[in-house]
C-alpha positions as CSV (number, residue, x, y, z in Angstrom):
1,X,0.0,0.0,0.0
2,X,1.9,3.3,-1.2
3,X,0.6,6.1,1.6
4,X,0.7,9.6,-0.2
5,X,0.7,12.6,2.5
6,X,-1.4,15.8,1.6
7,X,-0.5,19.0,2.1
8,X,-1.9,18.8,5.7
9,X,-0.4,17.1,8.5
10,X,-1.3,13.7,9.2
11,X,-4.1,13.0,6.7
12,X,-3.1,10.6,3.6
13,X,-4.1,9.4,0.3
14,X,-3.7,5.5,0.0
15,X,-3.0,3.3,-3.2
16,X,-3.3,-0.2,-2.7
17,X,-1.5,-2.7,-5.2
18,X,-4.3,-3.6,-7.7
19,X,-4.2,-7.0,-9.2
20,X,-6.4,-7.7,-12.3
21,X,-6.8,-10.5,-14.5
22,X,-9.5,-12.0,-16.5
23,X,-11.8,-12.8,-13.2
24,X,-11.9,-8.3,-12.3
25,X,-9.4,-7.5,-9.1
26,X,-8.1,-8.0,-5.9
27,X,-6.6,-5.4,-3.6
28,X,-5.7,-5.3,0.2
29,X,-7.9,-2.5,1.7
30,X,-6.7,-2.3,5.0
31,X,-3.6,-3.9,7.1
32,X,-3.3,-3.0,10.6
33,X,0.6,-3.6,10.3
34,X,0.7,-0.7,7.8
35,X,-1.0,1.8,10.5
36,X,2.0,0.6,13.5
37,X,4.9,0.4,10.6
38,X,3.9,4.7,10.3
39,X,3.5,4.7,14.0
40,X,0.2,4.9,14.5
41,X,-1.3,3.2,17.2
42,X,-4.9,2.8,16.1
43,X,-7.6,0.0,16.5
44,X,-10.5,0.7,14.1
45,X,-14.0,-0.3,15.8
46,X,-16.5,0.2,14.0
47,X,-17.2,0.2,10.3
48,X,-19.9,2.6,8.5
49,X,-21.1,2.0,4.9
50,X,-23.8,4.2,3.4
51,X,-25.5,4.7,-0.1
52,X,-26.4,8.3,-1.0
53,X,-27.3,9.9,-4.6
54,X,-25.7,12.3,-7.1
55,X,-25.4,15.7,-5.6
56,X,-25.6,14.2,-2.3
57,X,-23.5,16.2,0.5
58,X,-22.7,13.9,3.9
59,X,-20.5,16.3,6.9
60,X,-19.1,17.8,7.7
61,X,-19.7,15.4,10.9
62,X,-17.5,14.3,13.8
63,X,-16.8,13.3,17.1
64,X,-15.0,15.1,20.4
65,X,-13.3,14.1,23.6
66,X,-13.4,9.9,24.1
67,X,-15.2,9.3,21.1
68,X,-13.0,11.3,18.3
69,X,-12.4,9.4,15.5
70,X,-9.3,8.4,12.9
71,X,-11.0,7.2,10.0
72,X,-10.3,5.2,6.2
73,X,-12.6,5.5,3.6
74,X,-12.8,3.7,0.8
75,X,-15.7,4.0,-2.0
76,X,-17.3,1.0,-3.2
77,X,-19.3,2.0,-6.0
78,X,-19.5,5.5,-7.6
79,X,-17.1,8.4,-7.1
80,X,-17.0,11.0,-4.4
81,X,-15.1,14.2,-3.6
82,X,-13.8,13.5,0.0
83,X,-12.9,16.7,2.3
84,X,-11.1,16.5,5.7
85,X,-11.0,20.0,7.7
86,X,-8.6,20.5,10.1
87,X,-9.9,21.2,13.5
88,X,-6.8,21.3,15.5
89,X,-6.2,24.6,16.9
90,X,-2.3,24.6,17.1
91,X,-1.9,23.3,13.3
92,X,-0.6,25.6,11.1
93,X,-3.3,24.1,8.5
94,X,-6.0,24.8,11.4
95,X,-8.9,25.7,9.4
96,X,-7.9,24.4,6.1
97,X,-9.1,21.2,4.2
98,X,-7.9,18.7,2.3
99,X,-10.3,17.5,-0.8
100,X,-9.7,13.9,-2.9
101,X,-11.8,12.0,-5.4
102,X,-11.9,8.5,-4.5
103,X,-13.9,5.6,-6.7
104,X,-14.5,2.3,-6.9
105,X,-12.3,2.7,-10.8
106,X,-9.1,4.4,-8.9
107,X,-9.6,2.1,-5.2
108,X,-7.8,5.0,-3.4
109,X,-8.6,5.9,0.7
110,X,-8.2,8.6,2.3
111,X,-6.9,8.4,6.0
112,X,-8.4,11.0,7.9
113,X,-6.7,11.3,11.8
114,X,-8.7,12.6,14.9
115,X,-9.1,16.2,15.0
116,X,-10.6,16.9,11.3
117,X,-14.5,17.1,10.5
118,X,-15.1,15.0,7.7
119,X,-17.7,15.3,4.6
120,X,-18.1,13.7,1.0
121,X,-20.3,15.0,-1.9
122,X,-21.3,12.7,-4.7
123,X,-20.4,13.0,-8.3
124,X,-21.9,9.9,-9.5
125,X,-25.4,8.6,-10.1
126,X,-24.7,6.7,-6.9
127,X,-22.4,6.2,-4.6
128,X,-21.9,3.5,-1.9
129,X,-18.7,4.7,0.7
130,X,-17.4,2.9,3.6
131,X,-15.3,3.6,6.2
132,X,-13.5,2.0,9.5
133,X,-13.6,4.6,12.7
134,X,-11.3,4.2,15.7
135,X,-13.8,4.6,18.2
136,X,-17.5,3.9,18.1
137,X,-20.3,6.6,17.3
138,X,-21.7,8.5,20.5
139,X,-24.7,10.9,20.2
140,X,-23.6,13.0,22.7
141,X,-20.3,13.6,21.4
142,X,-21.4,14.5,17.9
143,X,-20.5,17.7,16.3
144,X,-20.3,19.2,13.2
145,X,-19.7,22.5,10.3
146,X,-21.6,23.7,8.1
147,X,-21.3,22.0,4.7
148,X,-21.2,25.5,3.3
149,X,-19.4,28.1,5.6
150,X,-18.1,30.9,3.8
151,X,-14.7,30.6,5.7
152,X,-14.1,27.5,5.0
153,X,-15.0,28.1,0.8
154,X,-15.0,24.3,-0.2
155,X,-16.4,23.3,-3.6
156,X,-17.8,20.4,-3.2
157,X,-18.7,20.0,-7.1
158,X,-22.2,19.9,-6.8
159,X,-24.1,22.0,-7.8
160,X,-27.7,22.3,-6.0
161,X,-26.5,19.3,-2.8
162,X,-29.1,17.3,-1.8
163,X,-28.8,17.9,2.6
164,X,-30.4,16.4,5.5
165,X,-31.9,18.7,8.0
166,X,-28.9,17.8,10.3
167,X,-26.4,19.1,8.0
168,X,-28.3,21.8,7.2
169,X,-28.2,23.3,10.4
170,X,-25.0,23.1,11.5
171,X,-22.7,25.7,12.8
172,X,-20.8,27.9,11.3
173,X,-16.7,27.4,11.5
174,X,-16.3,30.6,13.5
175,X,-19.1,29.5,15.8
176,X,-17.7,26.2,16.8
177,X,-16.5,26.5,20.8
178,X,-13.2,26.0,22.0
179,X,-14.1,22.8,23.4
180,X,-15.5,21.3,20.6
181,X,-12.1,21.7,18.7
182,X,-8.9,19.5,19.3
């Protein structure tokens, strides 16, 4: 698995070896020894798969305190654009996002550490994305940003995103409190 870093601190682009022949594929999605080789000490938990629609927008979601949350994503079917802002005050990318198209045609992931809201928009009649968290989902520890916060400025590629409610009403970046941040 070749690890590509971004231009922010800690968050990754992944390209596992692809091996095709006359049957389709096989590639390694995930090795735990790959995490401790880079010296990350990380059990993943829990694993999330959903199905959303072209023009869809998911985030920008995540967890504080005990329940914060490394993730790998990998898209199954479909293409997304898949953003990870920084939301650790004493980065010097605090604030800043990183954006990368993953499919099921180019099988990259994107490794997303604790400390980063995280959000995907689809470009794709469909899109089925899954994705291995290092702790397990708590209500109560749920944050998030709003998809569209003028600070922020992230195209998401979509033109007219389809939203839950939820995401809708999130907070703005400069509204977030100190303690919801890392």
């Amino acid at each position: 698995m070749k690890w590509q870093p971004t231009d922010i601190e800690g968050v990754s682009i992944l390209e596992p070896s692809v091996h095709r022949d006359s049957r389709g594929y096989f590639f390694e999605s995930f090795r735990q020894e790959d995490l401790r080789m880079r010296g990350l000490d990380i059990d993943f938990v829990q694993d999330n798969c959903s199905q959303s629609v072209r023009g869809t927008v998911r985030g920008l979601h995540y967890q504080i305190g005990t329940a914060a949350q490394a993730k790998l994503v990998l898209v199954v079917r479909g293409v997304i654009l898949d953003v990870a802002v920084d939301l650790r005050k004493s980065s010097p990318s605090f604030g800043s996002y990183v954006q990368a198209e993953l499919s099921e045609e180019n099988h990259r992931l994107l490794f997303v550490p604790e400390g980063f809201a995280h959000g995907f928009s689809v470009l794709s009649e469909d899109a089925v994305v899954c994705y291995k968290c290092s702790h397990s989902y708590d209500p109560d520890l749920e944050r998030g940003v709003r998809w569209n916060d003028p600070v922020l400025g992230i195209d998401w590629g979509v033109p007219d995103p389809l939203l839950s409610e939820k995401d809708r009403a999130q907070p703005l970046f400069k509204e977030l409190l100190p303690e919801d941040l890392f």
